[in-house]
PyMOL Python script that loads the backbone (N, CA, C, O; Angstrom):
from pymol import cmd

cmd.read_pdbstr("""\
ATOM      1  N   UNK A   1       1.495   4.728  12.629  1.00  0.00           N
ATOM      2  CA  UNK A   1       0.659   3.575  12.359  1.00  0.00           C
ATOM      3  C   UNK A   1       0.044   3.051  13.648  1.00  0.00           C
ATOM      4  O   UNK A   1      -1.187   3.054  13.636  1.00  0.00           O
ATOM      5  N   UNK A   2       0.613   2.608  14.741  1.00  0.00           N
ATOM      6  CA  UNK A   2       0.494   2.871  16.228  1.00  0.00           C
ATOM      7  C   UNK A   2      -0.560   3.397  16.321  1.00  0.00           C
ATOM      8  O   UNK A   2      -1.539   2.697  16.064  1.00  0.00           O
ATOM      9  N   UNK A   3      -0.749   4.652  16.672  1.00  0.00           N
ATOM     10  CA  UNK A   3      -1.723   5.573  16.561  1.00  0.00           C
ATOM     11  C   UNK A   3      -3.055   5.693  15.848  1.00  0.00           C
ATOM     12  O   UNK A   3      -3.880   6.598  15.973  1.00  0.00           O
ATOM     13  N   UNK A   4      -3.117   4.600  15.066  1.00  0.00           N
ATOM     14  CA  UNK A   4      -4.103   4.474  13.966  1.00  0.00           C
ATOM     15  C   UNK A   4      -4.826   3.470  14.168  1.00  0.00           C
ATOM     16  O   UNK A   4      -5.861   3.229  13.547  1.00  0.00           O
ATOM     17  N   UNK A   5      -4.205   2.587  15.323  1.00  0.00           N
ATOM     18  CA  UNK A   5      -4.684   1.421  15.609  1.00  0.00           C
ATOM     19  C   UNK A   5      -4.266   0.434  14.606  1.00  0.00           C
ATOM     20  O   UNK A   5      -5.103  -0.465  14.686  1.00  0.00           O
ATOM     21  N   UNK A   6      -3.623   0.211  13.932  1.00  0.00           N
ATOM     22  CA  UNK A   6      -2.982  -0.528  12.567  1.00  0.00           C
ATOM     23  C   UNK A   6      -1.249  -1.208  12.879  1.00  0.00           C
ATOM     24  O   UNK A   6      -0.451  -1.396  11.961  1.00  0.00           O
ATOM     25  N   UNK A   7      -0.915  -1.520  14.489  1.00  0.00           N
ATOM     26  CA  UNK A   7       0.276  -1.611  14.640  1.00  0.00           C
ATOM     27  C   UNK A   7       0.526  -3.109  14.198  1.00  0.00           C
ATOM     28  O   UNK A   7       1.650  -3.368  13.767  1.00  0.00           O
ATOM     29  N   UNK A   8      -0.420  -4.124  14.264  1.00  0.00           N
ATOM     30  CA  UNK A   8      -0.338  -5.429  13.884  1.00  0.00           C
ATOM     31  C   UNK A   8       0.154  -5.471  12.231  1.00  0.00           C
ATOM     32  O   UNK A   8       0.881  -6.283  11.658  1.00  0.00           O
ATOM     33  N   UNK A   9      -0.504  -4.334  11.748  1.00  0.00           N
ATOM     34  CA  UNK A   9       0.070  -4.643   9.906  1.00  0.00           C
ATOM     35  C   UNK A   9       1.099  -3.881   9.852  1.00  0.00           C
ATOM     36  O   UNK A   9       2.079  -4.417   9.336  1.00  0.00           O
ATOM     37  N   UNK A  10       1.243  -2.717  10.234  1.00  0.00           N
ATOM     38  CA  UNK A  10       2.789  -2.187  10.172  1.00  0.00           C
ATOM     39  C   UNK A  10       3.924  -3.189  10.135  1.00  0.00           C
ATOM     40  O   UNK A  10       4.591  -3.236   9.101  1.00  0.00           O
ATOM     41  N   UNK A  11       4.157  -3.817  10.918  1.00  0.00           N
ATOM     42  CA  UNK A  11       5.275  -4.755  10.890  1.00  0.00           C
ATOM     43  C   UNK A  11       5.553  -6.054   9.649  1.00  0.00           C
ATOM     44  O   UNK A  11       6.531  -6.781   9.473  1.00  0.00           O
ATOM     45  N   UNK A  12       4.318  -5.964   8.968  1.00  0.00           N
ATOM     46  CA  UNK A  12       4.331  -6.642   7.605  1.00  0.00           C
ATOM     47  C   UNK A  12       4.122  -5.654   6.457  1.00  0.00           C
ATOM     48  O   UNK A  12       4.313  -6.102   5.327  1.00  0.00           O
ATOM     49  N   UNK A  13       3.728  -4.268   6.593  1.00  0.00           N
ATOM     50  CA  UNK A  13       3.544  -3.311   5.951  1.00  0.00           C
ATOM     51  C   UNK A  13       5.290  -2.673   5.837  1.00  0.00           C
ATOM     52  O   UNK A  13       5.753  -2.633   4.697  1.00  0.00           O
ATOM     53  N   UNK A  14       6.078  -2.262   6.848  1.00  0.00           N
ATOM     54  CA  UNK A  14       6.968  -1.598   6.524  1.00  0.00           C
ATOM     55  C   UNK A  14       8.185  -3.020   5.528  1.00  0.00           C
ATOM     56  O   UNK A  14       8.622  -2.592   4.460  1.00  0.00           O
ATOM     57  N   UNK A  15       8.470  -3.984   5.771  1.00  0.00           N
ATOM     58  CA  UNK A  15       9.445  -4.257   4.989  1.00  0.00           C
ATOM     59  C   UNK A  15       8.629  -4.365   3.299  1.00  0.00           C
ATOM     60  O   UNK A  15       9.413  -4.228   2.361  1.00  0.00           O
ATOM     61  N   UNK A  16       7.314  -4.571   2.979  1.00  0.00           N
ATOM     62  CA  UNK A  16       7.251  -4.347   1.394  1.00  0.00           C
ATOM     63  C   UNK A  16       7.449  -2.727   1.193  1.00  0.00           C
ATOM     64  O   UNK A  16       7.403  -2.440  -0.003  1.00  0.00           O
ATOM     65  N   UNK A  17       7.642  -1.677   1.990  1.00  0.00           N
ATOM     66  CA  UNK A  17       7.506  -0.463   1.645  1.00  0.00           C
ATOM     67  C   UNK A  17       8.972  -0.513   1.362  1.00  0.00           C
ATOM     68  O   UNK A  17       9.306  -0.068   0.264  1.00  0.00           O
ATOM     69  N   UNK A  18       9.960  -0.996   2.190  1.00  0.00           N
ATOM     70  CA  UNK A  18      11.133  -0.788   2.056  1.00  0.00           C
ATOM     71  C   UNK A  18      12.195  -0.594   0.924  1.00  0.00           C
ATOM     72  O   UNK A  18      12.361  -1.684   0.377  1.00  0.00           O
ATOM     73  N   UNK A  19      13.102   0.535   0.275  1.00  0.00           N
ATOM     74  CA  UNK A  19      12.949   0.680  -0.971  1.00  0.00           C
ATOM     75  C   UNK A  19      12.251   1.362  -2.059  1.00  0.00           C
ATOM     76  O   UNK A  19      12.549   1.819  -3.163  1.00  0.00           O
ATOM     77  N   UNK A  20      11.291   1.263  -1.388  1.00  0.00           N
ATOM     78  CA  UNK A  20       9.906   1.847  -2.746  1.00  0.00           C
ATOM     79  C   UNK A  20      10.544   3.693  -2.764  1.00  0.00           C
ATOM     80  O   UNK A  20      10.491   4.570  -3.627  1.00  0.00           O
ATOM     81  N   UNK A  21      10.902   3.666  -1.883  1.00  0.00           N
ATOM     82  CA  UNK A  21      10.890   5.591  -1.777  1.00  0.00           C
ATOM     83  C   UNK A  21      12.224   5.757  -1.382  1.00  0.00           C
ATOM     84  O   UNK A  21      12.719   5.063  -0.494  1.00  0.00           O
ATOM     85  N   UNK A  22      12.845   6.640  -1.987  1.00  0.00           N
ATOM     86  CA  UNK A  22      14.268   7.195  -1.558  1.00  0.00           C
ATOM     87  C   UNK A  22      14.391   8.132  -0.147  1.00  0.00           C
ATOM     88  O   UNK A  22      13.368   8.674   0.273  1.00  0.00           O
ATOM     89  N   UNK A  23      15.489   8.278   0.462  1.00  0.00           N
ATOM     90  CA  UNK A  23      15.627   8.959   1.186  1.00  0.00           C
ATOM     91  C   UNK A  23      14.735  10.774   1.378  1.00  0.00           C
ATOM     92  O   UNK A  23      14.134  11.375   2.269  1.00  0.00           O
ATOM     93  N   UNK A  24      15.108  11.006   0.088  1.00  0.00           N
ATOM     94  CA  UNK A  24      14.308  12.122   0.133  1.00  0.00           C
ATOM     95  C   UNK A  24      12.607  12.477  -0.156  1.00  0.00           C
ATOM     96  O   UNK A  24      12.132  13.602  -0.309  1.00  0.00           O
ATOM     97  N   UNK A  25      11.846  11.122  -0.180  1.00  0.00           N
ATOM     98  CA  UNK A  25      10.774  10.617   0.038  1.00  0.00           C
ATOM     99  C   UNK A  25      10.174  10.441  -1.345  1.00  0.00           C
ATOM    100  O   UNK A  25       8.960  10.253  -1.282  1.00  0.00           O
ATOM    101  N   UNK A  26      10.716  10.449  -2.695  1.00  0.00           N
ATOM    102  CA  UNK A  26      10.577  10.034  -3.848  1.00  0.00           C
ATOM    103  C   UNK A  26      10.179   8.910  -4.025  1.00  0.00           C
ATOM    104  O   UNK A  26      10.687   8.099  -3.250  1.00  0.00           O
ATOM    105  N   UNK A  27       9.306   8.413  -4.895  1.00  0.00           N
ATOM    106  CA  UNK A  27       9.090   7.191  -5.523  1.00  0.00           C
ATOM    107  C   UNK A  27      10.173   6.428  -5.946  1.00  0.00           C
ATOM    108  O   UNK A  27      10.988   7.260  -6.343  1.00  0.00           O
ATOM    109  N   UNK A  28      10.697   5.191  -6.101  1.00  0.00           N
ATOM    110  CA  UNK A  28      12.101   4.875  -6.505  1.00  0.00           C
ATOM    111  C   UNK A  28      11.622   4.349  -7.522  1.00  0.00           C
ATOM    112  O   UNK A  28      11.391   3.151  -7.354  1.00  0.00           O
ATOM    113  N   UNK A  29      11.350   4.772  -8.607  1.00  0.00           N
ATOM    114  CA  UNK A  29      10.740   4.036 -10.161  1.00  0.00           C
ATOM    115  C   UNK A  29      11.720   2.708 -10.737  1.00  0.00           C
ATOM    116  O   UNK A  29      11.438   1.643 -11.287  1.00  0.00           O
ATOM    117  N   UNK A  30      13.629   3.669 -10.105  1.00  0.00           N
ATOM    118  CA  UNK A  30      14.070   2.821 -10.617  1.00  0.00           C
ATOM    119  C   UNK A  30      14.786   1.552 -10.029  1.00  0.00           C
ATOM    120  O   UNK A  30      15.854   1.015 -10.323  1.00  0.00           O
ATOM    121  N   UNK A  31      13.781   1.250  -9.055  1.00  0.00           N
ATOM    122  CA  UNK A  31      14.192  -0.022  -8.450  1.00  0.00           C
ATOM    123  C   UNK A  31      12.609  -0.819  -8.313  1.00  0.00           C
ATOM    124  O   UNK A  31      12.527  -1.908  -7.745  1.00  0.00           O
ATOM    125  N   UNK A  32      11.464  -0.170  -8.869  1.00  0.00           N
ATOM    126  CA  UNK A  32      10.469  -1.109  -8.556  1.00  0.00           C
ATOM    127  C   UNK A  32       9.243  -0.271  -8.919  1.00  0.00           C
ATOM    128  O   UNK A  32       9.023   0.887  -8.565  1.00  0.00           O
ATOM    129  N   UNK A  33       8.334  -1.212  -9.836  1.00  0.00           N
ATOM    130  CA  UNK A  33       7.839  -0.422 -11.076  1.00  0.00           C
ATOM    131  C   UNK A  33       6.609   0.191 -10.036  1.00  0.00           C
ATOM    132  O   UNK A  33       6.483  -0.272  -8.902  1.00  0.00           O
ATOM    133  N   UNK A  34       5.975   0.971 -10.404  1.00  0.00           N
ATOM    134  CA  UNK A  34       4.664   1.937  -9.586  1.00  0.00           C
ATOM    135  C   UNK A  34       3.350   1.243 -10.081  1.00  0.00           C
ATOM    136  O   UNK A  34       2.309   1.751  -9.664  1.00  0.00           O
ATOM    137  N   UNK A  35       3.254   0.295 -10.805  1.00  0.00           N
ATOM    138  CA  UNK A  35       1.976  -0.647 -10.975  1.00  0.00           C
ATOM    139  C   UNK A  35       2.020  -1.546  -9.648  1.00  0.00           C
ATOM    140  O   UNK A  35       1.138  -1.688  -8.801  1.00  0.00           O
ATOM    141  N   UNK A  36       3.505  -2.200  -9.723  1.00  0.00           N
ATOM    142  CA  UNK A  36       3.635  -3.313  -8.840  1.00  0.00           C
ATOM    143  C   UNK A  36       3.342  -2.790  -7.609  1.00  0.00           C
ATOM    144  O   UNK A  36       2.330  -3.210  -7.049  1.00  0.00           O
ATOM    145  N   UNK A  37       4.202  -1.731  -6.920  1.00  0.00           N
ATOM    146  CA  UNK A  37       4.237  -1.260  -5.953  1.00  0.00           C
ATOM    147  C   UNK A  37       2.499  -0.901  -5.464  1.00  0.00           C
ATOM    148  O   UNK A  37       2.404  -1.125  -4.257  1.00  0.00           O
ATOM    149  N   UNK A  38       1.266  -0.464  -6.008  1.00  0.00           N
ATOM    150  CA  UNK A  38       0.470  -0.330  -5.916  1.00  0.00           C
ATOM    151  C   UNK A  38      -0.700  -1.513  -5.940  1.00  0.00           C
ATOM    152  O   UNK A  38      -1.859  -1.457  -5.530  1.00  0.00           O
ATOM    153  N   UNK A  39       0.054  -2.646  -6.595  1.00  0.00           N
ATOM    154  CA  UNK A  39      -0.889  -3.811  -6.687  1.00  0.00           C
ATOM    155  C   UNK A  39      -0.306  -4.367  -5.059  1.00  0.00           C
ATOM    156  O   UNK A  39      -1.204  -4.745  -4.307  1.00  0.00           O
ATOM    157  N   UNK A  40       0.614  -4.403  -4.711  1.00  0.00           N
ATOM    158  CA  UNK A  40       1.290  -4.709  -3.457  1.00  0.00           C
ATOM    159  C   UNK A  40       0.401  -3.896  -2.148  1.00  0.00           C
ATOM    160  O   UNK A  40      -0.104  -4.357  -1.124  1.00  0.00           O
ATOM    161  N   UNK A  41       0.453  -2.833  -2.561  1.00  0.00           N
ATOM    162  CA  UNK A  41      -0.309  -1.731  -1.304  1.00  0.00           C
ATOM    163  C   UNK A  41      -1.386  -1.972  -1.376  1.00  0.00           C
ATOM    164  O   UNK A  41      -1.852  -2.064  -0.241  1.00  0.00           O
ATOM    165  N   UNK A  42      -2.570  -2.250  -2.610  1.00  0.00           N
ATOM    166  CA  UNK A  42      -3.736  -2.604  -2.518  1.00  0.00           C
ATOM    167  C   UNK A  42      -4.242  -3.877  -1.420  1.00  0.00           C
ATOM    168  O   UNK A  42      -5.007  -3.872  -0.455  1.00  0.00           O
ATOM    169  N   UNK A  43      -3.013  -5.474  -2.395  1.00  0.00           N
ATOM    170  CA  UNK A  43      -3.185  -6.720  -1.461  1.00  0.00           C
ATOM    171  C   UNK A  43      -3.302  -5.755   0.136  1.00  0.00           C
ATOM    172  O   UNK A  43      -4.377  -5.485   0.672  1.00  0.00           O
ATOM    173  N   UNK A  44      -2.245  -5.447   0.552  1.00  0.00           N
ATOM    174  CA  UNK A  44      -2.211  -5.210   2.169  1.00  0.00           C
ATOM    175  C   UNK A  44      -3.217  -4.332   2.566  1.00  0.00           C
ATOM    176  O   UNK A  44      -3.772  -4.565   3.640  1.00  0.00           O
ATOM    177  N   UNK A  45      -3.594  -3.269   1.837  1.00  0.00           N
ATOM    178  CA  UNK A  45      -5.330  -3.002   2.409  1.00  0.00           C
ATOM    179  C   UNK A  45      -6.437  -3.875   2.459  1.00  0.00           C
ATOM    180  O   UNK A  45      -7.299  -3.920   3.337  1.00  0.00           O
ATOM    181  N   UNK A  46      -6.318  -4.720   1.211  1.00  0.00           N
ATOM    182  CA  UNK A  46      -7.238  -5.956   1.785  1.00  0.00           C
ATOM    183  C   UNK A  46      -6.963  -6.716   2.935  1.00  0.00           C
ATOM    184  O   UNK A  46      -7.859  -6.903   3.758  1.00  0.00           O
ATOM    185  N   UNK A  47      -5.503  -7.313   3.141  1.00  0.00           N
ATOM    186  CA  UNK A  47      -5.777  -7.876   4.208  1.00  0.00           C
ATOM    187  C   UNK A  47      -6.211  -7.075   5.623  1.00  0.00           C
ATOM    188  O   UNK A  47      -7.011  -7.464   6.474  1.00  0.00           O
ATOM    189  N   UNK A  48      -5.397  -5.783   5.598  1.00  0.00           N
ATOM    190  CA  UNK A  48      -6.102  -5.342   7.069  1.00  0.00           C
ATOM    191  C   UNK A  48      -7.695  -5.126   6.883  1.00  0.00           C
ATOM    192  O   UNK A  48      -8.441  -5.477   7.798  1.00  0.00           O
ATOM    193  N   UNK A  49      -8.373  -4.381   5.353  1.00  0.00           N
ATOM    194  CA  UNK A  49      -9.957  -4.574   5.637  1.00  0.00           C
ATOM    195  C   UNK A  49     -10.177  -6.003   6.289  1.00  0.00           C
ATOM    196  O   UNK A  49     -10.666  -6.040   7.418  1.00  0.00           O
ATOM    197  N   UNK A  50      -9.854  -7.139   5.662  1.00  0.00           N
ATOM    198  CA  UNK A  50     -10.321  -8.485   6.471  1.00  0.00           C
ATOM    199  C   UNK A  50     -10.100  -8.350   7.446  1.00  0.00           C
ATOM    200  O   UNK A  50     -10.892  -9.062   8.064  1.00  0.00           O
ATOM    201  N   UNK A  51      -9.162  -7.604   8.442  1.00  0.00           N
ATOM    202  CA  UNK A  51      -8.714  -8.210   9.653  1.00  0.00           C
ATOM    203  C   UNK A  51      -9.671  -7.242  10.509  1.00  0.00           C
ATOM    204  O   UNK A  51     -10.266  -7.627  11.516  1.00  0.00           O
ATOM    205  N   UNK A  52      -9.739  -6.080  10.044  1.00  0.00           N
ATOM    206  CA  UNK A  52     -10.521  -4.889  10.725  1.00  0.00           C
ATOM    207  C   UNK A  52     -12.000  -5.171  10.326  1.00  0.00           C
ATOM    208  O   UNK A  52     -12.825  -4.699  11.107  1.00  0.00           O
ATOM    209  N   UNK A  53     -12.438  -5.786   9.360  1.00  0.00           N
ATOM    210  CA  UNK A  53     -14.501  -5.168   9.352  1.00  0.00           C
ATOM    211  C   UNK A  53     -14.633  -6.810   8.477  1.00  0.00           C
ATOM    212  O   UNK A  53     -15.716  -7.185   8.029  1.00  0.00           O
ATOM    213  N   UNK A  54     -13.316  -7.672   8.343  1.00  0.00           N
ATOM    214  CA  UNK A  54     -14.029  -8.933   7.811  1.00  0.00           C
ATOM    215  C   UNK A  54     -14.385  -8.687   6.479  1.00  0.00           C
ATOM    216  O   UNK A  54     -14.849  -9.698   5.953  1.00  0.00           O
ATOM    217  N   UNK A  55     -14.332  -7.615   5.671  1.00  0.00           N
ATOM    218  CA  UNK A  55     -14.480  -7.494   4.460  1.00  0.00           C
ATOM    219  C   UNK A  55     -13.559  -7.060   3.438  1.00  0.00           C
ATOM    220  O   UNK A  55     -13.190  -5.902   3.632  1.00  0.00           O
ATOM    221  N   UNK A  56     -13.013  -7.663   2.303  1.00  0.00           N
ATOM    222  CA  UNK A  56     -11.479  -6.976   1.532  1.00  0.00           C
ATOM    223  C   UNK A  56     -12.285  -6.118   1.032  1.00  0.00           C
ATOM    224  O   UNK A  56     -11.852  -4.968   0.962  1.00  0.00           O
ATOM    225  N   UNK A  57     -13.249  -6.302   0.689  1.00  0.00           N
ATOM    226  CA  UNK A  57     -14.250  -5.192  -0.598  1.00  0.00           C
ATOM    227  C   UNK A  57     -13.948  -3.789   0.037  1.00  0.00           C
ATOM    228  O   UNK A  57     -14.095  -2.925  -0.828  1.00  0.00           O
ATOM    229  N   UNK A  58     -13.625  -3.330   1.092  1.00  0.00           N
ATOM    230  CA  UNK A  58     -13.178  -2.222   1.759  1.00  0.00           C
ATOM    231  C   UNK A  58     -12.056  -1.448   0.943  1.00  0.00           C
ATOM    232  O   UNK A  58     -12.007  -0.218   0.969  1.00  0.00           O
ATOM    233  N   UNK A  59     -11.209  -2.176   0.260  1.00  0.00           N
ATOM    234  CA  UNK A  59     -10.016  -1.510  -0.263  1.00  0.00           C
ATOM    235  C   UNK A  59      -9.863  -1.641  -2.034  1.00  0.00           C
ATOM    236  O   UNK A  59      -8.934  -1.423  -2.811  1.00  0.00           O
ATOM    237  N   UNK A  60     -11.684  -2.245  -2.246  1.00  0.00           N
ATOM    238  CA  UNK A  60     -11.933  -2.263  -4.013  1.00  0.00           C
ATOM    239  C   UNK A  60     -11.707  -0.863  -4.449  1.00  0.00           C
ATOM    240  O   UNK A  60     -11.978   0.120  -3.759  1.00  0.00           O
ATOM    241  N   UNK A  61     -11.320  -0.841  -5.344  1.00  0.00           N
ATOM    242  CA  UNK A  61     -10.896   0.296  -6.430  1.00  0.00           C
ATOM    243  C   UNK A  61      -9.228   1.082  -5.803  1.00  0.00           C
ATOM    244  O   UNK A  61      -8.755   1.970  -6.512  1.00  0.00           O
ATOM    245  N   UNK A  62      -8.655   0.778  -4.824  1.00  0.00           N
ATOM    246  CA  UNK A  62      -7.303   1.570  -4.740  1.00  0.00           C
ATOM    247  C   UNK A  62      -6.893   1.514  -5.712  1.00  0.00           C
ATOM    248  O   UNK A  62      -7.094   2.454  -6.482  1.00  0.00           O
ATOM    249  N   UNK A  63      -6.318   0.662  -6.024  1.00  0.00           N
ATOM    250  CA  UNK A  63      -5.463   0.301  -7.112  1.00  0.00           C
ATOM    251  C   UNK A  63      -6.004   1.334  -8.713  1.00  0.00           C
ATOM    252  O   UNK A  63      -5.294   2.169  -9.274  1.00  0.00           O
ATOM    253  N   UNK A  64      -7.129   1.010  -9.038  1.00  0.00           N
ATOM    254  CA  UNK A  64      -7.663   1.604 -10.364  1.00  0.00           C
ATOM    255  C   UNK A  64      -7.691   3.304  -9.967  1.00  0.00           C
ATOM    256  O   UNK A  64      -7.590   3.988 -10.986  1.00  0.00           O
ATOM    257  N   UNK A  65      -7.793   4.000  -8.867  1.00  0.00           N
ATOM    258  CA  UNK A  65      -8.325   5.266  -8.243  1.00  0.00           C
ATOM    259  C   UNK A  65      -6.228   5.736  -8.465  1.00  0.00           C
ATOM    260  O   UNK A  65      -5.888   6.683  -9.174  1.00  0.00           O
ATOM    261  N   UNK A  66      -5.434   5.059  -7.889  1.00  0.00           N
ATOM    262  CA  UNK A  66      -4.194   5.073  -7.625  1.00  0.00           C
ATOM    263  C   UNK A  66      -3.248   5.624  -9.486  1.00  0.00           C
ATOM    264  O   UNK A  66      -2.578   6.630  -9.721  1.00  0.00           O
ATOM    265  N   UNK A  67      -3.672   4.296 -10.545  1.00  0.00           N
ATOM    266  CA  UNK A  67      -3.386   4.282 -11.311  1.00  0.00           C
ATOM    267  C   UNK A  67      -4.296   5.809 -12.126  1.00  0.00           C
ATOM    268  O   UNK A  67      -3.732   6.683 -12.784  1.00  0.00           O
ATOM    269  N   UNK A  68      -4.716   5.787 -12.038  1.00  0.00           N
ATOM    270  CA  UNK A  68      -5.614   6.755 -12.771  1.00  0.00           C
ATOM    271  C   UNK A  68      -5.352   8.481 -12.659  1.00  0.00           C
ATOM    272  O   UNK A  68      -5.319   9.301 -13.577  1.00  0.00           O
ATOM    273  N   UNK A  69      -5.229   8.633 -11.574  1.00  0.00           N
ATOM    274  CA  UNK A  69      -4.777   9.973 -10.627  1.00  0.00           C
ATOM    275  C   UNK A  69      -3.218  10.046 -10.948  1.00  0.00           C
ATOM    276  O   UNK A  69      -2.720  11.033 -11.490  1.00  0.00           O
ATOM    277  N   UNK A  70      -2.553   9.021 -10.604  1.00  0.00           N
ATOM    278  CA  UNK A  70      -1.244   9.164 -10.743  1.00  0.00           C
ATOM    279  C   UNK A  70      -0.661   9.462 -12.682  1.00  0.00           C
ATOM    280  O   UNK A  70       0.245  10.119 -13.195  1.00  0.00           O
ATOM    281  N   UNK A  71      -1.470   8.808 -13.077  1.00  0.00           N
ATOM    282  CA  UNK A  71      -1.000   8.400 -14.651  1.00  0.00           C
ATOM    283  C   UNK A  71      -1.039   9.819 -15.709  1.00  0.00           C
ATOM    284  O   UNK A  71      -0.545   9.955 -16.829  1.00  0.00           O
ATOM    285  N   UNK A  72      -1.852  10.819 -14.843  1.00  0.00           N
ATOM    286  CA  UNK A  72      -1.964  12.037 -15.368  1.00  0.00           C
ATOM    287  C   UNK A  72      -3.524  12.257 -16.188  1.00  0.00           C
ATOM    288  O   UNK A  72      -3.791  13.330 -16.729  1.00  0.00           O
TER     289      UNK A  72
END
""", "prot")
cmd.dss("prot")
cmd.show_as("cartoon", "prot")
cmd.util.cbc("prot")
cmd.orient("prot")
């Protein structure tokens, strides 16, 4: 993340990740539903679009692109 230039949101990015994925890098369905988890990851792309280009509209459609692909 470092590397990406994104080290300011990492540190508010890794504790909502925390959980979401098991050790062996699985989705954890059964501790936290994959809508939520994705409405969660969306918010935090908006805030870094705001913080990076001033615009959330940067991270419109994750969420619907996320659900859609994933849902089969």
């Amino acid at each position: 993340m470092g590397q990406l230039g994104l080290g300011r949101q990492f540190g508010r990015l890794a504790p909502r990740l925390d959980g979401a994925f098991r050790a062996d890098g699985v989705f954890a369905h059964d501790r936290l539903r994959f809508v939520d988890f994705v409405d969660d990851v969306e918010d935090l792309l908006e805030d870094v679009a705001w913080q990076e280009q001033g615009d959330k509209k940067a991270a419109d459609g994750f969420e619907e692109f996320m659900l859609r692909h994933y849902s089969g």
